[in-house]
PDB file as gemmi writes it, atoms N, CA and C in Angstrom:
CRYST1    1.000    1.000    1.000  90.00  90.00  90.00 P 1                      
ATOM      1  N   UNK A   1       7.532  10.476 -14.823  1.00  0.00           N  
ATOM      2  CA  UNK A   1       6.731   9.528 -15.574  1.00  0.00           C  
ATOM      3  C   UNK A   1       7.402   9.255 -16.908  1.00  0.00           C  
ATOM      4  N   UNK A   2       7.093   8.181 -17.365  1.00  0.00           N  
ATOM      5  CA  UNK A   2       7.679   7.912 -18.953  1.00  0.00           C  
ATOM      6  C   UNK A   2       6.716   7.121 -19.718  1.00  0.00           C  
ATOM      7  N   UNK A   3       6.239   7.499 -21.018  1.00  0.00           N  
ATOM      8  CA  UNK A   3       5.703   6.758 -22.027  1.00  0.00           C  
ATOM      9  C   UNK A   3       6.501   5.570 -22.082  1.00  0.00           C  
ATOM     10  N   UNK A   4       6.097   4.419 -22.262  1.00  0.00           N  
ATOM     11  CA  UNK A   4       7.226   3.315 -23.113  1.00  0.00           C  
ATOM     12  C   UNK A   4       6.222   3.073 -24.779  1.00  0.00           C  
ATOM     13  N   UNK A   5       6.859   3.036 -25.532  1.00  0.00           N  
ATOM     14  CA  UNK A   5       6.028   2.568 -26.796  1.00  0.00           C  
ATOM     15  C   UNK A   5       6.979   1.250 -26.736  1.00  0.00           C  
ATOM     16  N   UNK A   6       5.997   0.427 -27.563  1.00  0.00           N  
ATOM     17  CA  UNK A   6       6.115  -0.900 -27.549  1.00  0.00           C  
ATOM     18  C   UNK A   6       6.506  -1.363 -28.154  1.00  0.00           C  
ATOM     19  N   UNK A   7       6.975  -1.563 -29.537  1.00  0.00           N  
ATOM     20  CA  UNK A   7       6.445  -1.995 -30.890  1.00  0.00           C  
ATOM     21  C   UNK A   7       6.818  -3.861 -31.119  1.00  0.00           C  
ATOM     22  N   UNK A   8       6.224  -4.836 -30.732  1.00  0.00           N  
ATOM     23  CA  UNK A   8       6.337  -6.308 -30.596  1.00  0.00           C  
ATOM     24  C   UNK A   8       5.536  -7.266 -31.852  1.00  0.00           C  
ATOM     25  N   UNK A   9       5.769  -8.140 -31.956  1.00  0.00           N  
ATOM     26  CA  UNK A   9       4.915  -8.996 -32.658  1.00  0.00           C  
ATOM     27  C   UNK A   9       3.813  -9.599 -32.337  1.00  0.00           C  
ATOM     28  N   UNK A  10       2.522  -9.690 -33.902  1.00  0.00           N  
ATOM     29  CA  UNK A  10       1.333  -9.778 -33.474  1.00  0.00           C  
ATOM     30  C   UNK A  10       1.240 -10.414 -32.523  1.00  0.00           C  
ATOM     31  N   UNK A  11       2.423 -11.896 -32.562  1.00  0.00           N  
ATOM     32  CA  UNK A  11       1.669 -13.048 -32.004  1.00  0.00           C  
ATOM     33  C   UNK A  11       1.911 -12.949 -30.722  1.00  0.00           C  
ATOM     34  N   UNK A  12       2.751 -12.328 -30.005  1.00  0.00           N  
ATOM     35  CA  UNK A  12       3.245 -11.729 -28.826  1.00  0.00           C  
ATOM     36  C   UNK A  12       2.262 -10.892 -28.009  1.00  0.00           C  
ATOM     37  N   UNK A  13       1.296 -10.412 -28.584  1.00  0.00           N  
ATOM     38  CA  UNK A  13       0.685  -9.319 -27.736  1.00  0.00           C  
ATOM     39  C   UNK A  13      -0.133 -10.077 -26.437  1.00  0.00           C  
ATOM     40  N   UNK A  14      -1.083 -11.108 -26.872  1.00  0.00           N  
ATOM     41  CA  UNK A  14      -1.482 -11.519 -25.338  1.00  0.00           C  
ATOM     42  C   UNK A  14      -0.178 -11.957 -24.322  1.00  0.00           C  
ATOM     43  N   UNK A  15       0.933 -12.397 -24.170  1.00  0.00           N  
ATOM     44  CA  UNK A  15       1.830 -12.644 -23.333  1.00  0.00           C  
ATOM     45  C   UNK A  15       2.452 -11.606 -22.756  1.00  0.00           C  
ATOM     46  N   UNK A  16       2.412 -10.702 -23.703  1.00  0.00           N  
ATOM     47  CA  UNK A  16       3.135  -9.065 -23.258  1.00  0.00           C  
ATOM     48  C   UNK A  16       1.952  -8.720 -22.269  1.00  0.00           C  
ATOM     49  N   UNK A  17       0.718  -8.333 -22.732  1.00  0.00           N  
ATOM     50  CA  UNK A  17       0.110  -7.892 -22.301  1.00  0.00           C  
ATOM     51  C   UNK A  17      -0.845  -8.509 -20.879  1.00  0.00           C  
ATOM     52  N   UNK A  18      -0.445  -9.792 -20.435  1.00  0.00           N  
ATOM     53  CA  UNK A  18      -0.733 -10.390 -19.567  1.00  0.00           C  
ATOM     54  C   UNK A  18       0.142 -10.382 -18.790  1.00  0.00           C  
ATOM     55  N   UNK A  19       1.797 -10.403 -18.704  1.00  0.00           N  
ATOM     56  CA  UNK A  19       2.695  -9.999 -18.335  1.00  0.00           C  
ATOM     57  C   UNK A  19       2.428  -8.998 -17.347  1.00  0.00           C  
ATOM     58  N   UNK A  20       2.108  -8.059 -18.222  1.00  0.00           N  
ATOM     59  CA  UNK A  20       2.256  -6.696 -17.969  1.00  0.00           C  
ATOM     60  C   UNK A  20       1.016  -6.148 -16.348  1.00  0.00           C  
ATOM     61  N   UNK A  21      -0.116  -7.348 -16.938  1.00  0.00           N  
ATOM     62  CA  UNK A  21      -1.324  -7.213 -15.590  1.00  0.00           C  
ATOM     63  C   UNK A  21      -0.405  -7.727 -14.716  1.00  0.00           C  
ATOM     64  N   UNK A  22       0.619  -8.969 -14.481  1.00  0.00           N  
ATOM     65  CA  UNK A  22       0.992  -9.450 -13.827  1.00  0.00           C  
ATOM     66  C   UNK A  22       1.470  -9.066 -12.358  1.00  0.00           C  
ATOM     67  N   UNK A  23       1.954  -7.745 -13.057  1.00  0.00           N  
ATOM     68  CA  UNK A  23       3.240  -6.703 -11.966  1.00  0.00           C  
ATOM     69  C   UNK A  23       2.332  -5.249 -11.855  1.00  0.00           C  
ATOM     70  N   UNK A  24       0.993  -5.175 -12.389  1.00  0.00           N  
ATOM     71  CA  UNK A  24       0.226  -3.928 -12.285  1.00  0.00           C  
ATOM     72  C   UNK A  24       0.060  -3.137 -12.912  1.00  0.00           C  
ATOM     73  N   UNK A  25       0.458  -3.291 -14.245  1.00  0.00           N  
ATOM     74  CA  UNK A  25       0.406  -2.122 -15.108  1.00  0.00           C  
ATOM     75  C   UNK A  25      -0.842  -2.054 -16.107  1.00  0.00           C  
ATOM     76  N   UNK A  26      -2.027  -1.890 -16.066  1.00  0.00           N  
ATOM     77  CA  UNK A  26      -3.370  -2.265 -16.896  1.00  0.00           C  
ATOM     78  C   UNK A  26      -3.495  -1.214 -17.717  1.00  0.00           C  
ATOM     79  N   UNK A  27      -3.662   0.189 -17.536  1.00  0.00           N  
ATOM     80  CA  UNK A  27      -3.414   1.308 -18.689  1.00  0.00           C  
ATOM     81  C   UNK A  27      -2.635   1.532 -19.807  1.00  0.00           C  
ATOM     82  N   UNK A  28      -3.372   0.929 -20.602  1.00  0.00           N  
ATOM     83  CA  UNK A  28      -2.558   0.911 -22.063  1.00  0.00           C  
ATOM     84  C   UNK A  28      -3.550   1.414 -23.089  1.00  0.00           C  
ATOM     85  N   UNK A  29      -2.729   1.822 -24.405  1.00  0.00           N  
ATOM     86  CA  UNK A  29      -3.317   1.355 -25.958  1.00  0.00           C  
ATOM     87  C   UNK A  29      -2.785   0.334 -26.359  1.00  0.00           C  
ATOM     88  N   UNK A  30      -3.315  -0.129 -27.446  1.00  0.00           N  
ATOM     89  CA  UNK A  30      -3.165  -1.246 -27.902  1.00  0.00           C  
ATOM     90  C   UNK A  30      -3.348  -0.489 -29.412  1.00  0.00           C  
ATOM     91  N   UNK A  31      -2.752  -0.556 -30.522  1.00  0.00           N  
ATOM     92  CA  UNK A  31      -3.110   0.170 -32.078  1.00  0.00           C  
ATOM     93  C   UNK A  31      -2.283  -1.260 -32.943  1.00  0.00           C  
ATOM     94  N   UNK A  32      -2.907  -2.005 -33.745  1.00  0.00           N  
ATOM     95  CA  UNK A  32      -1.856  -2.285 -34.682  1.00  0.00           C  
ATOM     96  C   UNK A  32      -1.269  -1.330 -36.168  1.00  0.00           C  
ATOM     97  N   UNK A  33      -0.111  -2.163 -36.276  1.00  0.00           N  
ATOM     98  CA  UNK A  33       0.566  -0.806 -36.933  1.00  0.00           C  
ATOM     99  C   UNK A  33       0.962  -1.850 -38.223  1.00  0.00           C  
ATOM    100  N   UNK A  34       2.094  -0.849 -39.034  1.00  0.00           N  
ATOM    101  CA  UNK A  34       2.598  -1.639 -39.908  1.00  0.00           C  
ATOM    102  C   UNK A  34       4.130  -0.932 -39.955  1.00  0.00           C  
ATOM    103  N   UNK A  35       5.082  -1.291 -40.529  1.00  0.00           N  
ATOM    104  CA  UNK A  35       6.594  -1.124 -40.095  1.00  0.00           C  
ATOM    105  C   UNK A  35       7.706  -1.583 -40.805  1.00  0.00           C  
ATOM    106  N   UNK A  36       8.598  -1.212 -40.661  1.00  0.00           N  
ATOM    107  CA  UNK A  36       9.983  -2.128 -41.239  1.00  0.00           C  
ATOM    108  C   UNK A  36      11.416  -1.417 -40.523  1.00  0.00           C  
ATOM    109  N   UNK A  37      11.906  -2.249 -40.303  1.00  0.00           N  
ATOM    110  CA  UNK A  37      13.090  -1.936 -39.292  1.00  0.00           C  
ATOM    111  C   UNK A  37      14.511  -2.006 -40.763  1.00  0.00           C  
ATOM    112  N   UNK A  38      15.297  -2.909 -40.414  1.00  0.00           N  
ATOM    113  CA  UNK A  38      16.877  -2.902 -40.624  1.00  0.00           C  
ATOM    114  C   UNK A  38      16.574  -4.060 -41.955  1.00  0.00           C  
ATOM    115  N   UNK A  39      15.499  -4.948 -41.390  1.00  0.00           N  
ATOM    116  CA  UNK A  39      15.569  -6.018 -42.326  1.00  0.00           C  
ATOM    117  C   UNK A  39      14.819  -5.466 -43.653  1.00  0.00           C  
ATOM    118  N   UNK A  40      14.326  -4.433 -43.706  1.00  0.00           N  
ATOM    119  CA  UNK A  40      13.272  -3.854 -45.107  1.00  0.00           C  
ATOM    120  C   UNK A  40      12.695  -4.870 -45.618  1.00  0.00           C  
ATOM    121  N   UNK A  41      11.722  -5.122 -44.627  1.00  0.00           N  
ATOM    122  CA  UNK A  41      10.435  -6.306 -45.631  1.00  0.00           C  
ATOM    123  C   UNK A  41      11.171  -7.549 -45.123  1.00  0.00           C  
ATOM    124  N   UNK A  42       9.716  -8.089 -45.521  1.00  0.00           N  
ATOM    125  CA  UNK A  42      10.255  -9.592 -46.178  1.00  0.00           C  
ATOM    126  C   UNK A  42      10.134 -10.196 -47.273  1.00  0.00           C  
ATOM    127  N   UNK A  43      10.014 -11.348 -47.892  1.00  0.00           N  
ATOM    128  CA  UNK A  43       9.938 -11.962 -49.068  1.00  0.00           C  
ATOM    129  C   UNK A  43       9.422 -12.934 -48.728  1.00  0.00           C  
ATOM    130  N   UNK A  44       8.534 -13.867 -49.382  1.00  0.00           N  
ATOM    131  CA  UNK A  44       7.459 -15.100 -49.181  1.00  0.00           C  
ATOM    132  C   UNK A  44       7.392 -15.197 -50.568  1.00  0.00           C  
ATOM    133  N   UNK A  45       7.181 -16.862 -50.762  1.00  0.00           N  
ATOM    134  CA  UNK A  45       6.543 -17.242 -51.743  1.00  0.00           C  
ATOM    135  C   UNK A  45       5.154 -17.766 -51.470  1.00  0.00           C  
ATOM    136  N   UNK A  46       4.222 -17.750 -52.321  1.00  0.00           N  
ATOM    137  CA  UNK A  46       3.212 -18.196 -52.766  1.00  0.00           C  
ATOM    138  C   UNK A  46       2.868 -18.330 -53.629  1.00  0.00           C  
ATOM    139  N   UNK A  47       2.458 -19.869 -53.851  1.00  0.00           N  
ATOM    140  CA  UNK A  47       1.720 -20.492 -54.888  1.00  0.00           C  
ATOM    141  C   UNK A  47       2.860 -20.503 -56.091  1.00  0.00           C  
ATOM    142  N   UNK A  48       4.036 -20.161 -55.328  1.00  0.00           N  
ATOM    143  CA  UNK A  48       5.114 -20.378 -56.455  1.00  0.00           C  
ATOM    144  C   UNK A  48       5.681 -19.441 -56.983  1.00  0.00           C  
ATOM    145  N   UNK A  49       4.990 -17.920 -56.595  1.00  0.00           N  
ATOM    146  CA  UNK A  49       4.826 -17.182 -56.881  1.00  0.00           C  
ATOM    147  C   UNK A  49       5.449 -16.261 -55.584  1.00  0.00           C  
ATOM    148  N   UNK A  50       7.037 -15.300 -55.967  1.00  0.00           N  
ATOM    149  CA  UNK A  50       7.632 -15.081 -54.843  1.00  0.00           C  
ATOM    150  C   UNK A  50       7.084 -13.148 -54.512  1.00  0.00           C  
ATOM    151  N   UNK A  51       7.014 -12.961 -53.741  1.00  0.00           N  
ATOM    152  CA  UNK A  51       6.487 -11.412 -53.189  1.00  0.00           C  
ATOM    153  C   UNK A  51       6.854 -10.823 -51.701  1.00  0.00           C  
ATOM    154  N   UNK A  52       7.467  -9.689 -52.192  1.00  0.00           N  
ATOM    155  CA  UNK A  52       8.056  -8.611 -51.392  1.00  0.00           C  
ATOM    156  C   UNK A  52       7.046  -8.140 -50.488  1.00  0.00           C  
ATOM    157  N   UNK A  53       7.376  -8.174 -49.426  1.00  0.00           N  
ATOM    158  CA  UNK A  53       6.362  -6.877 -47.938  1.00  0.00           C  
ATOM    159  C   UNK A  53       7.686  -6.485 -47.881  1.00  0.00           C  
ATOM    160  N   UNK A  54       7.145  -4.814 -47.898  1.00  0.00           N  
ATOM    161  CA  UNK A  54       7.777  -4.206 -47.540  1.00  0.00           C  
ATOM    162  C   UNK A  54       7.607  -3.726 -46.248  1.00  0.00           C  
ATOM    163  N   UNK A  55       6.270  -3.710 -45.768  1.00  0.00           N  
ATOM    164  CA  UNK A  55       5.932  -3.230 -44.062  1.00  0.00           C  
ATOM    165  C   UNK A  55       5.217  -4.381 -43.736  1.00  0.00           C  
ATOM    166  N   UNK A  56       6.079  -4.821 -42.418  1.00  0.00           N  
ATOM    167  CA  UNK A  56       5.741  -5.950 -41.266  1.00  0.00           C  
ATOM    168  C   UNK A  56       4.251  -5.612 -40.749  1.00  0.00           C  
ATOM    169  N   UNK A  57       3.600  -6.205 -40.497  1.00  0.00           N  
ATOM    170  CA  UNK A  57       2.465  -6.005 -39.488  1.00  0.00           C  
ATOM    171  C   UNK A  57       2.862  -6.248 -38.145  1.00  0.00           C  
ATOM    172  N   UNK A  58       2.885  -5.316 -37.311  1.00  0.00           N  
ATOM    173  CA  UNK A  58       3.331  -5.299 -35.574  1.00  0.00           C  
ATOM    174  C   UNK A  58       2.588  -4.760 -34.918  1.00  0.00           C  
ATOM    175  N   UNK A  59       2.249  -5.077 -33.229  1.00  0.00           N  
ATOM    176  CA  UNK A  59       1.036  -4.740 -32.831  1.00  0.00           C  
ATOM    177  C   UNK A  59       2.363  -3.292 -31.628  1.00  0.00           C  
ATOM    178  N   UNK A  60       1.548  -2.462 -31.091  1.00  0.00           N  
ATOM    179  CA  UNK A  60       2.255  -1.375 -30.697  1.00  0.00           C  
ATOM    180  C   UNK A  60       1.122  -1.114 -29.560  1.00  0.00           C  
ATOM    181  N   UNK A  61       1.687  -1.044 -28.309  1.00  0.00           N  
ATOM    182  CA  UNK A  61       1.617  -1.035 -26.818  1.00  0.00           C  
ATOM    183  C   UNK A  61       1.983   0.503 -26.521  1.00  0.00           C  
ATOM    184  N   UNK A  62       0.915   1.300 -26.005  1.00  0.00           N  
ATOM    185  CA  UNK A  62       1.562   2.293 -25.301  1.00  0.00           C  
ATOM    186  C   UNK A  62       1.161   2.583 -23.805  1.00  0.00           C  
ATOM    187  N   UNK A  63       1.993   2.929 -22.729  1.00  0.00           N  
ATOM    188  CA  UNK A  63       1.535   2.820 -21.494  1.00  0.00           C  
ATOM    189  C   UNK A  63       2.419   3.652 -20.983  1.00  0.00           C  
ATOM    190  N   UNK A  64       1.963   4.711 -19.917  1.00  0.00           N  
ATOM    191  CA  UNK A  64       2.480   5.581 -18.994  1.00  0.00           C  
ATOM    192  C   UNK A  64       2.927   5.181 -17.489  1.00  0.00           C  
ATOM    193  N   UNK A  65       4.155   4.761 -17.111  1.00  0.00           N  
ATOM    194  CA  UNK A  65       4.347   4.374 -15.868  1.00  0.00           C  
ATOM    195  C   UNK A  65       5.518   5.501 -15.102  1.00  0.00           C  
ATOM    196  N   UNK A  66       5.456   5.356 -13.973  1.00  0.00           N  
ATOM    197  CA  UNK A  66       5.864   5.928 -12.695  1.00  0.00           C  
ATOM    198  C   UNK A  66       7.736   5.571 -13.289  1.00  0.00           C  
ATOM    199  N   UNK A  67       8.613   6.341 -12.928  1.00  0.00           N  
ATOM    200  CA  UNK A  67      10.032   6.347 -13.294  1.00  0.00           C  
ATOM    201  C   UNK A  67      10.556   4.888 -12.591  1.00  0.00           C  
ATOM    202  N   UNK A  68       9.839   4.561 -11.207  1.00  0.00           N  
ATOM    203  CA  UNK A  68      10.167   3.635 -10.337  1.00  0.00           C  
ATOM    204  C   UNK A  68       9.932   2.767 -10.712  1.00  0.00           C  
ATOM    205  N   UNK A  69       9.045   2.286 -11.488  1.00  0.00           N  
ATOM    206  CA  UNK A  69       8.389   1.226 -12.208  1.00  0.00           C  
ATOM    207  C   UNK A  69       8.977   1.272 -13.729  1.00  0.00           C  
ATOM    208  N   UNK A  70       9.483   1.759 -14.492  1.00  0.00           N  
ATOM    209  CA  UNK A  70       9.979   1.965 -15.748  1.00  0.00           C  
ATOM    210  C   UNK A  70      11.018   0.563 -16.180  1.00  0.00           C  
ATOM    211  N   UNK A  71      11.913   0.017 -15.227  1.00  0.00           N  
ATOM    212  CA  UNK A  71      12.909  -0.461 -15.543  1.00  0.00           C  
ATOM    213  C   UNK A  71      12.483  -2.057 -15.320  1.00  0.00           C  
ATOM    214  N   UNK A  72      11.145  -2.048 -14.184  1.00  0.00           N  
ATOM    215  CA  UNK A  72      10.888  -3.714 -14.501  1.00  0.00           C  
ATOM    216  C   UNK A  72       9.798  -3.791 -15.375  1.00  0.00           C  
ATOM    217  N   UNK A  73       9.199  -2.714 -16.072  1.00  0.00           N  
ATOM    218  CA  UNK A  73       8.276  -3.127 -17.337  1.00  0.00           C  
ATOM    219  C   UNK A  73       9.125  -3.458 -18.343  1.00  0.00           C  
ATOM    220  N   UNK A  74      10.430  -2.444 -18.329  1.00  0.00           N  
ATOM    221  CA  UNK A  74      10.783  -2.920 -19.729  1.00  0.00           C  
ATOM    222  C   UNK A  74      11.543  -4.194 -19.103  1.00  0.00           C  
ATOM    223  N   UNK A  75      12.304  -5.312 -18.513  1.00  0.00           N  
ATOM    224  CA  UNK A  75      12.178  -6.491 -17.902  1.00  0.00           C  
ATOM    225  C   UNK A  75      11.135  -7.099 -18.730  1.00  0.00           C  
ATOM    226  N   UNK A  76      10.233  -7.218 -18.007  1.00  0.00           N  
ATOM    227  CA  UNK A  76       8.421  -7.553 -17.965  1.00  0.00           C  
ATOM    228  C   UNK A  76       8.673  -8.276 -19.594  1.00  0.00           C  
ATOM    229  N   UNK A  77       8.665  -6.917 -20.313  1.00  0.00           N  
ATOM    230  CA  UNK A  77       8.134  -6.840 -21.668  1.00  0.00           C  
ATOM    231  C   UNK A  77       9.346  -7.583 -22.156  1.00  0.00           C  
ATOM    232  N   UNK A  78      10.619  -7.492 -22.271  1.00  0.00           N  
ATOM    233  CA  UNK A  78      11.564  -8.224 -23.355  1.00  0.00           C  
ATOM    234  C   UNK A  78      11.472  -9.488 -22.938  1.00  0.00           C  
ATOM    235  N   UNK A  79      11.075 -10.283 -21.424  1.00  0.00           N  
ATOM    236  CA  UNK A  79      10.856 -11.370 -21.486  1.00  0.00           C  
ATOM    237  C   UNK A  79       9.823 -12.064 -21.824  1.00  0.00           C  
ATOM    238  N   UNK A  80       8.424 -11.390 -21.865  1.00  0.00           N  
ATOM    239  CA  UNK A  80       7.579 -11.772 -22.731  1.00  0.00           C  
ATOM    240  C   UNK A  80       7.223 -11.886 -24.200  1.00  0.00           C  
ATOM    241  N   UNK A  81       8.295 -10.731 -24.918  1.00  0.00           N  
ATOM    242  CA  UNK A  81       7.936 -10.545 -26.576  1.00  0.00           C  
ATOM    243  C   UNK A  81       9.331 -11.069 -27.111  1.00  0.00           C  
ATOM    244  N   UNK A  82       9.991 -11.885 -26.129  1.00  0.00           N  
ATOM    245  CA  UNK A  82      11.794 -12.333 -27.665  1.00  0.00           C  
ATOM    246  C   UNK A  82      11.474 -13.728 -27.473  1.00  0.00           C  
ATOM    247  N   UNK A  83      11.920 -13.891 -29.031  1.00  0.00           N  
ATOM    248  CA  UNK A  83      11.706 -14.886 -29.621  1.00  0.00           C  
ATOM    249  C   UNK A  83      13.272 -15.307 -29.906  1.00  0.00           C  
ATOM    250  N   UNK A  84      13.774 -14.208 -29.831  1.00  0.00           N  
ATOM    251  CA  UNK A  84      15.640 -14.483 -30.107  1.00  0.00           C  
ATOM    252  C   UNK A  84      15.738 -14.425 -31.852  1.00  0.00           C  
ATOM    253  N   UNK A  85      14.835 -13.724 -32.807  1.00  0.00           N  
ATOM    254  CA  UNK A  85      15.030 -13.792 -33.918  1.00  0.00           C  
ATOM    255  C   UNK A  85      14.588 -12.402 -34.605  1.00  0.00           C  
ATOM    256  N   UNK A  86      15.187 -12.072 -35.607  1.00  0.00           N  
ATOM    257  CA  UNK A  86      15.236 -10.952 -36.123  1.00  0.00           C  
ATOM    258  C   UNK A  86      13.112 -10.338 -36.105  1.00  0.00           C  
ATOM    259  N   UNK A  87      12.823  -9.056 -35.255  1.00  0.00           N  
ATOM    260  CA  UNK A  87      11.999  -8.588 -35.385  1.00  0.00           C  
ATOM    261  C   UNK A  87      11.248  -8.820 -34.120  1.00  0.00           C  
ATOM    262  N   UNK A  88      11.116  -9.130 -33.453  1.00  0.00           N  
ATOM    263  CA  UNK A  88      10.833  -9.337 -32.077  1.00  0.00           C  
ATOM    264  C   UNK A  88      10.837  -7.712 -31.748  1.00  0.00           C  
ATOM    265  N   UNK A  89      11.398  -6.448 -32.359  1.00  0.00           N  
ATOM    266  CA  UNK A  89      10.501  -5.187 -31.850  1.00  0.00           C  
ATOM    267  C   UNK A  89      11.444  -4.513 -31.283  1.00  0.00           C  
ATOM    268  N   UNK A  90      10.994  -2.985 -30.891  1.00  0.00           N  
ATOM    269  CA  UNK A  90      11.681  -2.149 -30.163  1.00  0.00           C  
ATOM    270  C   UNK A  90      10.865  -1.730 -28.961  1.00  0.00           C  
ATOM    271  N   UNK A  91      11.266  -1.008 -27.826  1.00  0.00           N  
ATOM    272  CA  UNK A  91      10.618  -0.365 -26.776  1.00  0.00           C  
ATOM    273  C   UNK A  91      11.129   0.700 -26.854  1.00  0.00           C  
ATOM    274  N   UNK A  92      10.760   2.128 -27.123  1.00  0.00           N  
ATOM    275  CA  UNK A  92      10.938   3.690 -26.841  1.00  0.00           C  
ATOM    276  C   UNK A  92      10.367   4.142 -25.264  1.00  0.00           C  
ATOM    277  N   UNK A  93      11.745   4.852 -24.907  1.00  0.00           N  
ATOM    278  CA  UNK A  93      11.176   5.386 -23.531  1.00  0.00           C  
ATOM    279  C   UNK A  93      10.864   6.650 -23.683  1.00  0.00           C  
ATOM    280  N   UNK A  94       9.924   7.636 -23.101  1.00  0.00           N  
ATOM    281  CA  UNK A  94      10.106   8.883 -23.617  1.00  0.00           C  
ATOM    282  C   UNK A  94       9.350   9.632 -22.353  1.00  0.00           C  
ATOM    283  N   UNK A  95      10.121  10.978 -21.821  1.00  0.00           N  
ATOM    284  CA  UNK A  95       9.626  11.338 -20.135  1.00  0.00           C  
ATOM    285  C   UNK A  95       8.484  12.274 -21.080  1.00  0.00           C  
ATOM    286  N   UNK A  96       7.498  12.156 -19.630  1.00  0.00           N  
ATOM    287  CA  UNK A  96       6.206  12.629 -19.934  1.00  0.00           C  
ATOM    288  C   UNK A  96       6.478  13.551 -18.939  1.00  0.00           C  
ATOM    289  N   UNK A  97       6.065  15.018 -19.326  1.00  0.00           N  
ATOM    290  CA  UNK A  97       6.221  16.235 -17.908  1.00  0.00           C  
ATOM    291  C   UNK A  97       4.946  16.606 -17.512  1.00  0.00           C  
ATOM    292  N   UNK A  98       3.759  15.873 -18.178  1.00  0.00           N  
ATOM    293  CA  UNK A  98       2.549  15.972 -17.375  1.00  0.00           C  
ATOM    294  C   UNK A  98       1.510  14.974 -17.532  1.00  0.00           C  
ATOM    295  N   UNK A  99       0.631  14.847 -16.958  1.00  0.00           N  
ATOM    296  CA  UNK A  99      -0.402  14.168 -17.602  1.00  0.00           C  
ATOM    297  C   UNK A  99      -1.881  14.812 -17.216  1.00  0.00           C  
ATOM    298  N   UNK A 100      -3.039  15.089 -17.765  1.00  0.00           N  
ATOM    299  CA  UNK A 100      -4.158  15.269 -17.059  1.00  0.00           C  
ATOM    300  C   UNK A 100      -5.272  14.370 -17.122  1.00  0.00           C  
ATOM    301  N   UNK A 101      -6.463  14.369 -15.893  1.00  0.00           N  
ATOM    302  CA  UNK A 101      -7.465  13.511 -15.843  1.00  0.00           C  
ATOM    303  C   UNK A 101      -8.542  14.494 -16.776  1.00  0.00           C  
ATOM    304  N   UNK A 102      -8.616  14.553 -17.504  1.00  0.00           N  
ATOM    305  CA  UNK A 102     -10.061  15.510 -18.014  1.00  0.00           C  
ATOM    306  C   UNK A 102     -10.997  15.614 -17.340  1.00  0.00           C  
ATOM    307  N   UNK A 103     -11.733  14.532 -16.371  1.00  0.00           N  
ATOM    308  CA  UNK A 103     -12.830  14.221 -15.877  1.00  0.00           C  
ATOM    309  C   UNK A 103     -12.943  14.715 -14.601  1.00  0.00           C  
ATOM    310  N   UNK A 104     -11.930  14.762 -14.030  1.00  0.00           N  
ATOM    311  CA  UNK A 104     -11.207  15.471 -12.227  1.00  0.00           C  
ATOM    312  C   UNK A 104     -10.287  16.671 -11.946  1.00  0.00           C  
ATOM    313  N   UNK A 105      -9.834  16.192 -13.319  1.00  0.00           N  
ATOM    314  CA  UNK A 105      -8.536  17.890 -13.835  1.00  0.00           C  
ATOM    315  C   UNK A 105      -7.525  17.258 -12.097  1.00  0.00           C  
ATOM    316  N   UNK A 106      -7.331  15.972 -12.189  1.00  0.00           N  
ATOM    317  CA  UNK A 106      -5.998  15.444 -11.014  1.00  0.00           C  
ATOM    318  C   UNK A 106      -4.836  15.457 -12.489  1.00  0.00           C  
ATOM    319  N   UNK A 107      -3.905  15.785 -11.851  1.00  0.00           N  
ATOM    320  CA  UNK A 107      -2.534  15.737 -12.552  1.00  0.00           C  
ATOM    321  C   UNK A 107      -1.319  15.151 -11.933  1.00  0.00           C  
ATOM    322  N   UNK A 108      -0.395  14.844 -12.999  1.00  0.00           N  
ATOM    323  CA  UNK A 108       0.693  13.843 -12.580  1.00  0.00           C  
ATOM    324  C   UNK A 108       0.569  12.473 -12.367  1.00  0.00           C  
ATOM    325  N   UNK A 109       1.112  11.535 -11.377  1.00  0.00           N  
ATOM    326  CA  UNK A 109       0.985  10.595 -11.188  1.00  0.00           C  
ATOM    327  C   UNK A 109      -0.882  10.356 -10.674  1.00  0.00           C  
ATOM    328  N   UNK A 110      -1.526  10.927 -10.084  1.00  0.00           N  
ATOM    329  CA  UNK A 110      -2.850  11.065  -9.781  1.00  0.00           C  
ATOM    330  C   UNK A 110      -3.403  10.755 -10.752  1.00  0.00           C  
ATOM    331  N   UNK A 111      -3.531  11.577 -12.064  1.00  0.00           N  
ATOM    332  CA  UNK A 111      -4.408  11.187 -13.068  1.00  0.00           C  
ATOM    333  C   UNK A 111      -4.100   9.989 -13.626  1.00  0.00           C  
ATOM    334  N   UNK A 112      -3.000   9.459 -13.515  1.00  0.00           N  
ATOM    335  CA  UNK A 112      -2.627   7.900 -13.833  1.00  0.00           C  
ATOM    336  C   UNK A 112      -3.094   6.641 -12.673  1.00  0.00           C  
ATOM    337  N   UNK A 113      -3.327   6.994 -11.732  1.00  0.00           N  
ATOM    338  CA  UNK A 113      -3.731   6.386 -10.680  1.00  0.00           C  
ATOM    339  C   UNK A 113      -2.432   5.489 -10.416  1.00  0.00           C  
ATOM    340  N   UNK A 114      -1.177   6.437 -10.223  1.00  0.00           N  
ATOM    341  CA  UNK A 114       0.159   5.685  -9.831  1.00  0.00           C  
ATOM    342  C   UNK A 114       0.334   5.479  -8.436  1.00  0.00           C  
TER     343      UNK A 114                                                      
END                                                                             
């Protein structure tokens, strides 16, 4: 099994995440976050008046899938969240060596209903 974390843009999340029902994958979080990658912030003016963000607002996807399934989510997902421009996000893969149902005490792929 593998976690993927998500980390995409706000405006991206319904397409990712409809995507994602597309091919079967419905078990997720959903958390928005805040962030800064390579670019450190941005800069905007307003009202004439110019101001530094230093942390992006990005929405962050987490979902547990089957190893077999791992390689067309992340597919799935970079064709739904690029924009082809700086910040469009990262995906972390990370192996999970268990999982449990609390409610059934089923483990592994079972408690995920893989």
């Amino acid at each position: 099994m593998k976690l993927l974390t998500i980390i995409i843009r706000p405006e991206k999340l319904n397409s990712v995440t409809a995507a994602l029902h597309t091919i079967g994958i419905n078990g997720m979080t959903i958390s928005d976050v805040r962030g800064q990658g390579i670019q450190k912030g941005i800069r905007t003016i307003y009202r004439g008046v110019e101001y530094q963000t230093d942390f992006i607002m990005k929405s962050k996807i987490e979902t547990v899938v089957s190893d077999e399934m791992c390689e067309k989510v992340l597919e799935t997902v970079m064709d739904a969240a690029c924009t082809g421009q700086v910040g469009d996000g990262k995906i972390f893969v990370s192996d999970v060596h268990d999982a449990v149902r609390i409610r059934t005490g089923e483990r592994g792929n079972n408690a995920l209903g893989l």
